[in-house]
C-alpha positions as CSV (number, residue, x, y, z in Angstrom):
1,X,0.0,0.0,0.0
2,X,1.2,3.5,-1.2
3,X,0.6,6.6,0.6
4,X,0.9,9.8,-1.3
5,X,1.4,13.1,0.1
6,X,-0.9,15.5,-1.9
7,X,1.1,19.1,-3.6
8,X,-1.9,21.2,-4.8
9,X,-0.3,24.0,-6.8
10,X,-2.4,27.6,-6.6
11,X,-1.4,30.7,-8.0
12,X,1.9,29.0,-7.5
13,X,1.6,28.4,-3.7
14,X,1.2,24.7,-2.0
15,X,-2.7,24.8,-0.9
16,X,-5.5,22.6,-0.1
17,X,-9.1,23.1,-0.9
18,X,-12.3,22.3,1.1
19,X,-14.2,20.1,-1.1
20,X,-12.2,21.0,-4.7
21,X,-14.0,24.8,-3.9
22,X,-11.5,27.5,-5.2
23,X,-12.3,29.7,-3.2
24,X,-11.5,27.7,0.4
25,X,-8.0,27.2,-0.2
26,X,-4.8,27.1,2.8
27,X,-1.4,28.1,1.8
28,X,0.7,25.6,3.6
29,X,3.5,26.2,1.6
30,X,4.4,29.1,-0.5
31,X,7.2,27.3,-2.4
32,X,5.5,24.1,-4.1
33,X,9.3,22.6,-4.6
34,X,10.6,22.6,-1.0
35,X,7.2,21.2,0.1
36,X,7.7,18.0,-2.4
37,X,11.3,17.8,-1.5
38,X,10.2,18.1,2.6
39,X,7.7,14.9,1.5
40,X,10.4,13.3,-0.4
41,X,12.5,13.5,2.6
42,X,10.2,12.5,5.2
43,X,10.3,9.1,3.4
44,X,7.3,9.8,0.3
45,X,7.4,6.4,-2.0
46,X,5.2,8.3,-4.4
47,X,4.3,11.9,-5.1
48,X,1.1,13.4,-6.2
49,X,1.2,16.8,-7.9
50,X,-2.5,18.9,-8.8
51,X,-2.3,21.8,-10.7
52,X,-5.2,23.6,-9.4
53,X,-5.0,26.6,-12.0
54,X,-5.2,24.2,-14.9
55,X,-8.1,22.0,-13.5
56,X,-10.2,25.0,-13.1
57,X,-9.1,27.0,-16.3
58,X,-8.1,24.3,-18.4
59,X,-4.7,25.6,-19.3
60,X,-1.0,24.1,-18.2
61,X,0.2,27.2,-15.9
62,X,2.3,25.2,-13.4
63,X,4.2,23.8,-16.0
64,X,7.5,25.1,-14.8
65,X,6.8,24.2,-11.0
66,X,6.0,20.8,-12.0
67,X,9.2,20.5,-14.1
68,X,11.2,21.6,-11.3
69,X,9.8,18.8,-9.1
70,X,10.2,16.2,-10.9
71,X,14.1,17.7,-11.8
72,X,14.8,17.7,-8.4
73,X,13.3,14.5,-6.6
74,X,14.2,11.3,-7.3
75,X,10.8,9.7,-6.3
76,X,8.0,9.5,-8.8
77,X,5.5,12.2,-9.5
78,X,1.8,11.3,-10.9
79,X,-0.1,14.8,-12.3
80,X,-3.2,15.5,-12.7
81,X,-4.9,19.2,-13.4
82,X,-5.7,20.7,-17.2
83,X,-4.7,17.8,-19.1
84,X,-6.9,18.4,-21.7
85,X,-4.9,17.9,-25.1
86,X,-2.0,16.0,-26.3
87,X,0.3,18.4,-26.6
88,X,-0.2,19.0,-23.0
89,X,0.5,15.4,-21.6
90,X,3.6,14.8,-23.7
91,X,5.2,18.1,-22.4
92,X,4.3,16.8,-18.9
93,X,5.8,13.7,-20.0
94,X,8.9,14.9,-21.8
95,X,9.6,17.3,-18.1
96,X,9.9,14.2,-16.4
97,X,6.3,13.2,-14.9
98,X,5.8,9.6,-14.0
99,X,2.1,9.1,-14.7
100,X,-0.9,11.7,-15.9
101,X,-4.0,11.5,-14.4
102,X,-7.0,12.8,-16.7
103,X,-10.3,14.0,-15.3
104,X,-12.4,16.4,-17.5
105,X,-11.4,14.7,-21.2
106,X,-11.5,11.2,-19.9
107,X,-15.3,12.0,-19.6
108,X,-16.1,14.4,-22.0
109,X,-13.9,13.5,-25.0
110,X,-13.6,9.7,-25.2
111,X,-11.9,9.5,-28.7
112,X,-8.8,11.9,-27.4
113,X,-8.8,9.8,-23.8
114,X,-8.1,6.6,-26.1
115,X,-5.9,8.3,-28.3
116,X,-3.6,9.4,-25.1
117,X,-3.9,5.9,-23.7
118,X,-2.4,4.4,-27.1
119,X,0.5,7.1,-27.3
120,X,1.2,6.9,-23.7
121,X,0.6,3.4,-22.6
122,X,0.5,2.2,-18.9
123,X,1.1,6.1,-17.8
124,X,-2.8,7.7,-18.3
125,X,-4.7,7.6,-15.2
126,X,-8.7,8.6,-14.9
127,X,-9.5,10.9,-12.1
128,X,-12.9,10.0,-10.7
129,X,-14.5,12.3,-8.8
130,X,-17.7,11.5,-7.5
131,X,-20.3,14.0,-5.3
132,X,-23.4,11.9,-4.0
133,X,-22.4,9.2,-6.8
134,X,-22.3,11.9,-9.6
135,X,-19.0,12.2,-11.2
136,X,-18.2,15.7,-11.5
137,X,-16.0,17.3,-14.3
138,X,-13.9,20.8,-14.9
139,X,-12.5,20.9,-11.6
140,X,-15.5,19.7,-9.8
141,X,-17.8,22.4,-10.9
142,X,-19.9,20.7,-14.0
143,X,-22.1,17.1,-13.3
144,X,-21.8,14.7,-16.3
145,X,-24.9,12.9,-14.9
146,X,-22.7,9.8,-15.0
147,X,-21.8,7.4,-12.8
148,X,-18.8,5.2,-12.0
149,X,-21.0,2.3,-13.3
150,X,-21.6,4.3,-16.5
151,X,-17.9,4.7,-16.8
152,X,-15.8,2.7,-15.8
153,X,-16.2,-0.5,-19.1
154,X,-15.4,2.2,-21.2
155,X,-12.0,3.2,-19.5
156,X,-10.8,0.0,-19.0
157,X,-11.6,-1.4,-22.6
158,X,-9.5,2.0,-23.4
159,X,-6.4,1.4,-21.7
160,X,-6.3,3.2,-18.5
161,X,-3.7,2.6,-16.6
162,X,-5.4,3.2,-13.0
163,X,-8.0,5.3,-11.1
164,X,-7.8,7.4,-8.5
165,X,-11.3,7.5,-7.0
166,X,-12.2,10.9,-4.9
167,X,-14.9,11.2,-2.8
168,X,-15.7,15.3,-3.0
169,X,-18.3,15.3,0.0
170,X,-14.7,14.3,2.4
171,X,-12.0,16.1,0.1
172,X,-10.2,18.1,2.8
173,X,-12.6,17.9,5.1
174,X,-11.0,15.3,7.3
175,X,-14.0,13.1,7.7
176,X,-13.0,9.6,6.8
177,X,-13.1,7.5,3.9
178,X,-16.2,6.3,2.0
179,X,-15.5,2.6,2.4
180,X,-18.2,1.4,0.8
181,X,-18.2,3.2,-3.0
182,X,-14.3,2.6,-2.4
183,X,-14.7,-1.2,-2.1
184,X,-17.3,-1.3,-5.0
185,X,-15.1,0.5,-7.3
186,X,-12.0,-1.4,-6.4
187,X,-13.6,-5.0,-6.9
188,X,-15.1,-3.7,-9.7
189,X,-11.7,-2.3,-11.6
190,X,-9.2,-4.4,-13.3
191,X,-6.4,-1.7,-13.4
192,X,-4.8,-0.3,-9.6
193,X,-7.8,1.8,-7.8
194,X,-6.2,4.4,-5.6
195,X,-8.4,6.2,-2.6
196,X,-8.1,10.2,-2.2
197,X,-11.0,12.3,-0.2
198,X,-11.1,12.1,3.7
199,X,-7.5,10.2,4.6
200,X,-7.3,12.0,8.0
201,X,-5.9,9.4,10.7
202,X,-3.9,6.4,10.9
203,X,-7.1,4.7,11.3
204,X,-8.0,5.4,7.9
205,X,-5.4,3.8,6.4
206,X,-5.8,1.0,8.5
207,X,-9.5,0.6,7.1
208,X,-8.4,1.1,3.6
209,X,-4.8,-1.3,4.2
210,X,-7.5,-4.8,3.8
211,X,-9.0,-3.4,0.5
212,X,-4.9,-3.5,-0.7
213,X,-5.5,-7.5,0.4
214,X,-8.9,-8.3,-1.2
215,X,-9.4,-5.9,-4.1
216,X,-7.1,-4.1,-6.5
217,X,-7.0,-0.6,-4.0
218,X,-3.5,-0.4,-4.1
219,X,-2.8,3.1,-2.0
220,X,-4.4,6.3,-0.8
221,X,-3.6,10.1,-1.4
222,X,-3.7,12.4,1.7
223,X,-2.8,16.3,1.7
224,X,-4.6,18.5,4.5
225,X,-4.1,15.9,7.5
226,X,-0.6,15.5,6.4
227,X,0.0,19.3,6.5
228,X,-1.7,19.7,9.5
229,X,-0.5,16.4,11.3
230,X,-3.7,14.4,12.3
231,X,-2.0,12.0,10.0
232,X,2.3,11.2,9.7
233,X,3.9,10.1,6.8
234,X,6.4,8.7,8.9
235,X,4.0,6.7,11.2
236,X,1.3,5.6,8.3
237,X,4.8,4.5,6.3
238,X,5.9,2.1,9.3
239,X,2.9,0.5,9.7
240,X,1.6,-0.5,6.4
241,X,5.6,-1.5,6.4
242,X,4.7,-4.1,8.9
243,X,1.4,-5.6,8.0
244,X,3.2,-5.9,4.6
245,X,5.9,-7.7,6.6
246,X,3.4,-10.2,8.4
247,X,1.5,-11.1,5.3
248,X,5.2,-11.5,3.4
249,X,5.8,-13.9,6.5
């Protein structure tokens, strides 16, 4: 099981939003950079990267923060936030990004999703955000009407690479994870499912850690309660190193 520390990039500050709403943001780091690095150094196996401007305007505009990132850690980075061409992802690519991870054109153009999935294969991701079981697009602000039902034979039979699966109701709200539509997805999916909305405590990654056993959940994203320190990278890390350890035994 993977935990990965969250770097939401605004107006080029490190911030978290309440529920993806622009306007409820927390600076918690005014260099982007030295906050991946500090995650990178606190042991991070994997980091994930939003770009916050480009999910709500659909343009690239932390291009050159991102690039720095991945220049200067050695861990992976996966990216998700205005990838909305191709022009787009290979640049992300080419700057040294492990992994894309596509929301709004995964479920608004198909035909470009696949097309990305065939250029880039095994490194396109599908962002699914759900609100009440509605799976929002353009930065969380437009309901496609669909579900993760509607969705998810169509992305698979595509090549998606993974899923990372947010629950919006719990995103940065520090309420827990939605076990339930996180198990049904998860036994559902044939690529890696990864949980992000409401990781606050140790105790949430030690409801998730038996979905990693039984199902293809293979990690969770956390940002605010890793800022804030209701949950340590450090402590979650160790821990999900020793059940790993037990069930190795």
């Amino acid at each position: 099981m993977i935990l990965f520390p969250a770097v939401d990039i605004q107006d080029g500050k490190a911030v978290r939003l309440k529920q993806g709403r622009a306007h409820e943001s927390t600076v918690f780091a005014a260099d982007p950079v030295a906050a991946a690095k500090a995650w990178e150094a606190r042991g991070a196996r994997w980091l994930h990267v939003v770009d916050l401007d480009g999910a709500f305007d659909g343009a690239a505009r932390s291009r050159a923060i991102v690039q720095r990132i991945c220049r200067e850690l050695a861990i992976p980075v996966q990216l998700g936030g205005g990838i909305r061409d191709m022009a787009t992802a290979r640049a992300y690519l080419e700057a040294g990004v492990t992994r894309l991870i596509i929301g709004t054109l995964a479920l608004e153009q198909p035909e470009l999703f696949a097309g990305l999935c065939r250029a880039f294969p095994g490194r396109i991701g599908v962002s699914l955000d759900a609100d009440a079981g509605r799976l929002k697009s353009r930065g969380w602000a437009t309901d496609t009407g669909l579900t993760v039902d509607d969705v998810l034979p169509r992305l698979q039979e595509q090549g998606a690479a993974f899923i990372i699966y947010t629950d919006i109701e719990r995103d940065g709200m520090q309420c827990g994870v939605n076990l339930p539509a996180l198990e049904h997805l998860a036994r559902l999916a044939r690529m890696p499912v990864i949980a992000a909305g409401g990781v606050a405590t140790l105790a949430d990654v030690q409801k998730l850690y038996p979905l990693t056993q039984t199902t293809n959940l293979i990690g969770a994203v956390s940002g605010r309660a890793l800022y804030e320190g209701t949950l340590t990278l450090e402590e979650a890390n160790a821990w999900i190193d020793a059940q790993m350890a037990v069930h190795r035994a």
